[in-house]
C-alpha positions in Angstrom: 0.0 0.0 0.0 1.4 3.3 -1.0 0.8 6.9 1.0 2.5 10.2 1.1 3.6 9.2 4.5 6.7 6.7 3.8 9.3 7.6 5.4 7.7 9.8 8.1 6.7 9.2 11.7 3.4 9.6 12.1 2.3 11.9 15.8 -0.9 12.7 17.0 0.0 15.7 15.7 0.9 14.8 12.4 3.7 13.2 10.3 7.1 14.3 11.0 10.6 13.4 10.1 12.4 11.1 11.8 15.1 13.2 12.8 12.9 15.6 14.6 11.5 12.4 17.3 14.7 13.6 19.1 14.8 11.5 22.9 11.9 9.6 22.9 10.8 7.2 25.4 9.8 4.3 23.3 6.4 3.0 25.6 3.9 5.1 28.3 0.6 5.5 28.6 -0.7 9.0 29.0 -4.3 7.8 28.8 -5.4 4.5 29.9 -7.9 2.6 32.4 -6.8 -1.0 33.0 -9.0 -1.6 36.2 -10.9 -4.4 34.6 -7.3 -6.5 34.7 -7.5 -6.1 38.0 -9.3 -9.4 38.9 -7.2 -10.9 35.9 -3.6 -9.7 37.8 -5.0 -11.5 41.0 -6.1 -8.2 42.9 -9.7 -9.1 44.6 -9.3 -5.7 46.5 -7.2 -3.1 47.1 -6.0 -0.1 48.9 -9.7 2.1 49.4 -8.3 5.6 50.6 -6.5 8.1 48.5 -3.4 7.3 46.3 -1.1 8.7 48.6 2.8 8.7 49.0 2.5 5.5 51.0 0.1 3.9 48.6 2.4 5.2 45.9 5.5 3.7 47.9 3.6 0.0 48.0 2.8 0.5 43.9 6.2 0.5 43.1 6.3 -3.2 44.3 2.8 -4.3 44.3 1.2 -2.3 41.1 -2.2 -3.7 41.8 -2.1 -2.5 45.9 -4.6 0.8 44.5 -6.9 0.8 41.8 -5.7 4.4 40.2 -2.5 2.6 40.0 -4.3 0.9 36.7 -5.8 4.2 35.7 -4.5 7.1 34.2 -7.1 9.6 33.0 -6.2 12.5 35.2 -4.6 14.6 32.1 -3.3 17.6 34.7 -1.0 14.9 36.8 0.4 13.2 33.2 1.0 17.1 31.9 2.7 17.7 34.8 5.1 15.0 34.5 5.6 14.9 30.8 6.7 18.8 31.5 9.6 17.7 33.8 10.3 15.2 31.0 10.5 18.5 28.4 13.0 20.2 30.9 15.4 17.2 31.3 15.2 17.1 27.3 12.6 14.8 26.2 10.9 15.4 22.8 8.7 12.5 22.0 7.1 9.6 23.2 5.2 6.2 22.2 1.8 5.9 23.6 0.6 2.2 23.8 -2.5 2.3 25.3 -4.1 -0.3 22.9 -8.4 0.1 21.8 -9.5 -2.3 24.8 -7.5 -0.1 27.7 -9.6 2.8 27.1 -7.4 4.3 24.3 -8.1 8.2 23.8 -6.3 10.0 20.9 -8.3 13.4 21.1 -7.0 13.3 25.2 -3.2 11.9 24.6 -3.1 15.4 21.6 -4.3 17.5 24.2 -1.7 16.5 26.9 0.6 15.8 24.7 0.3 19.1 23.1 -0.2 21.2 26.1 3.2 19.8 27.4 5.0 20.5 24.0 5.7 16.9 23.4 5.4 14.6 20.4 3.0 11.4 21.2 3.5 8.3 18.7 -0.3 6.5 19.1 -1.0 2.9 18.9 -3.6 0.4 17.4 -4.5 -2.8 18.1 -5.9 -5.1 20.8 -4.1 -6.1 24.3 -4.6 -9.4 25.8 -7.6 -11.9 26.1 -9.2 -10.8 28.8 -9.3 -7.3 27.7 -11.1 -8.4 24.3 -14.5 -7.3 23.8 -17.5 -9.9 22.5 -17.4 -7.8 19.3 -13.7 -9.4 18.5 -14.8 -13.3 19.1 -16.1 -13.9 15.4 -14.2 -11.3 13.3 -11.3 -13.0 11.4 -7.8 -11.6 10.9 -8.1 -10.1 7.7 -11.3 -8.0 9.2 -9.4 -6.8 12.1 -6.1 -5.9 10.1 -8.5 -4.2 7.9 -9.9 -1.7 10.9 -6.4 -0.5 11.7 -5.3 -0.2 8.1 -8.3 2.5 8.4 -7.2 3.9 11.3 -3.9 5.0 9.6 -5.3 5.6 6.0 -8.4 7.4 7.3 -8.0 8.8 11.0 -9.7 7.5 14.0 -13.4 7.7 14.2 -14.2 11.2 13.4 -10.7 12.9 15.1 -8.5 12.7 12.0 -5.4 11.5 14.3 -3.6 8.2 13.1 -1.8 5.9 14.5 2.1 5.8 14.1 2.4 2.1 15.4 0.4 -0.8 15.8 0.4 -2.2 19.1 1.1 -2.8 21.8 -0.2 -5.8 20.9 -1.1 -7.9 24.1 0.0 -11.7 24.4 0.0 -14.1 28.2 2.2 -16.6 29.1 1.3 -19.0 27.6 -0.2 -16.9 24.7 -3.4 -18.0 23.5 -5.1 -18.6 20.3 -7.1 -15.5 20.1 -3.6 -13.1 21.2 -1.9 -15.2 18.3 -4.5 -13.9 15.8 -4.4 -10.2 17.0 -0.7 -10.8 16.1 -1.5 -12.0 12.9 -3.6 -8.9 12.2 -0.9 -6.9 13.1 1.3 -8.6 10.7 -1.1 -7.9 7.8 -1.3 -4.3 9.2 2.1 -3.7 9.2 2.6 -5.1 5.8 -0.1 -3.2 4.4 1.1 0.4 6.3 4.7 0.3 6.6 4.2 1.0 10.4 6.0 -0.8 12.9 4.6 -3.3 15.7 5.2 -3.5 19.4 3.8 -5.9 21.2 3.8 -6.3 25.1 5.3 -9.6 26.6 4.7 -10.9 29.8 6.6 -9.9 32.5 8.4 -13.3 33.7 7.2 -14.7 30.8 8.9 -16.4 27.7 7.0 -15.6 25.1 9.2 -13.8 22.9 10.5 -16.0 21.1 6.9 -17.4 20.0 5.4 -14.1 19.1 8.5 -13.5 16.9 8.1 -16.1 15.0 4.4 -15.5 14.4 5.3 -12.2 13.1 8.0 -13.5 11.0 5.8 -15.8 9.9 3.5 -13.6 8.5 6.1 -11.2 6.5 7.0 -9.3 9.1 11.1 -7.9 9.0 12.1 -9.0 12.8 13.6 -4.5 12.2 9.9 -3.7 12.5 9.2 -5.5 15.3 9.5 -4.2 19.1 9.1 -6.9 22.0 8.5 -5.0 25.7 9.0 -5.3 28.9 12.7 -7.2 28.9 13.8 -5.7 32.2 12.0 -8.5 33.8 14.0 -10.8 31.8 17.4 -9.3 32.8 18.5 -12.6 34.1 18.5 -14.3 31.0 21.4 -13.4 29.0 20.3 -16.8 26.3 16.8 -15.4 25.9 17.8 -12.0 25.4 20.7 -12.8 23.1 18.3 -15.2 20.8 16.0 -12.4 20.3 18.4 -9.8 19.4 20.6 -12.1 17.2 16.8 -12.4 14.7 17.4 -8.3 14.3 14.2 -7.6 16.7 14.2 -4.4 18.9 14.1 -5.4 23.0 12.1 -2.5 25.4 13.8 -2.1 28.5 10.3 -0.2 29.7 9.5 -0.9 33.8 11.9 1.8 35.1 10.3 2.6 37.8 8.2 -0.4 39.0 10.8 -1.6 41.5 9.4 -5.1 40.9 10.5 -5.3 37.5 14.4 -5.3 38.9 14.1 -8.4 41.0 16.1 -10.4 38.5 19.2 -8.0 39.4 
């Protein structure tokens, strides 16, 4: 598929040159609501007062302790922060927040903007238990052809696009259905030129697998960004595979303390 965007990177604010992403933190989410994974992560209740420093403190090791811990849609906290990012010389960012975690592109351009930043959106579907009824009989081909629109046509009625496809959710083990929203993605990426980044289980070893799915389907291992590695820091063989197929690794969980247990 040809479009006057090859070659660019495509923001919520429009297509731009590669050379003007400048430092770019390569997944956040500036706009999501992941409380329904709650139950899913093993949380049957939480931390009921206000997220407070302490509750904050506990996150950082138990991300599930408070429910707002899985919800970002206060857009003056995120501006705040992505500010402080602009001062210690930030310029862009990739926004994952795939369709079924609440996804917002007219919310992630307005922080975004407001903080001067660049945000890269996503497309796509996260794991299982995040997919909606409306997913269970549509085939590959349909939902590779609903992102396809996304990026040829804008979203809905906003005219933002998405400058990735993912991040593309997959368990440990990955099941069927999280192998076919691979395989859309594949298509997707093939038809678009954009790249795909797809989230991997913390502790998991899955990366190999959804690799090769991607592969599979066409996909150049140079377009293809598996996340959350720093939980895999242990395993020089695992990480050392991967990288030797020409795949990108996201080192992504700064900051969840949890995700450095493996040091």
């Amino acid at each position: 598929m040809s479009h006057s965007f090859s070659g660019m990177v495509m923001t919520v604010q429009g297509a731009i040159s590669p050379e003007q992403l400048g430092t770019t933190l390569i997944h956040e989410h500036l706009f999501m609501d992941a409380t329904h994974l709650l139950q899913k992560h093993g949380y049957t209740s939480g931390h009921s007062g206000s997220f407070d420093c302490c509750a904050a403190a506990e996150a950082r090791w138990n991300p599930g302790a408070h429910p707002d811990n899985y919800r970002f849609t206060e857009s003056d906290v995120i501006g705040s922060e992505l500010q402080d990012y602009k001062v210690h010389g930030g310029v862009s960012l990739v926004e994952c927040t795939p369709v079924d975690l609440g996804r917002n592109p007219q919310a992630v351009r307005e922080i975004a903007s407001a903080a001067g930043i660049q945000a890269v959106l996503g497309s796509g579907y996260y794991l299982e238990a995040t997919h909606g009824p409306y997913l269970k009989n549509r085939s590959r081909e349909e939902i590779a052809d609903e992102i396809i629109l996304e990026f040829t046509k804008g979203i809905g009625t906003t005219g933002i696009r998405p400058g990735i496809i993912g991040e593309i959710g997959t368990s440990d083990p990955m099941t069927r259905s999280e192998q076919t929203m691979l395989q859309s993605a594949a298509i997707a990426g093939i038809a678009t030129g954009l790249p795909i980044t797809v989230h991997i289980h913390p502790w998991g070893w899955e990366g190999i697998k959804a690799l090769q799915i991607l592969k599979d389907a066409g996909v150049s291992p140079d377009r293809i960004i598996l996340n959350h590695m720093n939980t895999a820091i242990s395993n020089d063989r695992y990480q050392h595979e991967l990288l030797a197929n020409g795949v990108y690794l996201a080192y992504d969980l700064f900051g969840f303390d949890h995700s450095a247990l493996g040091l």
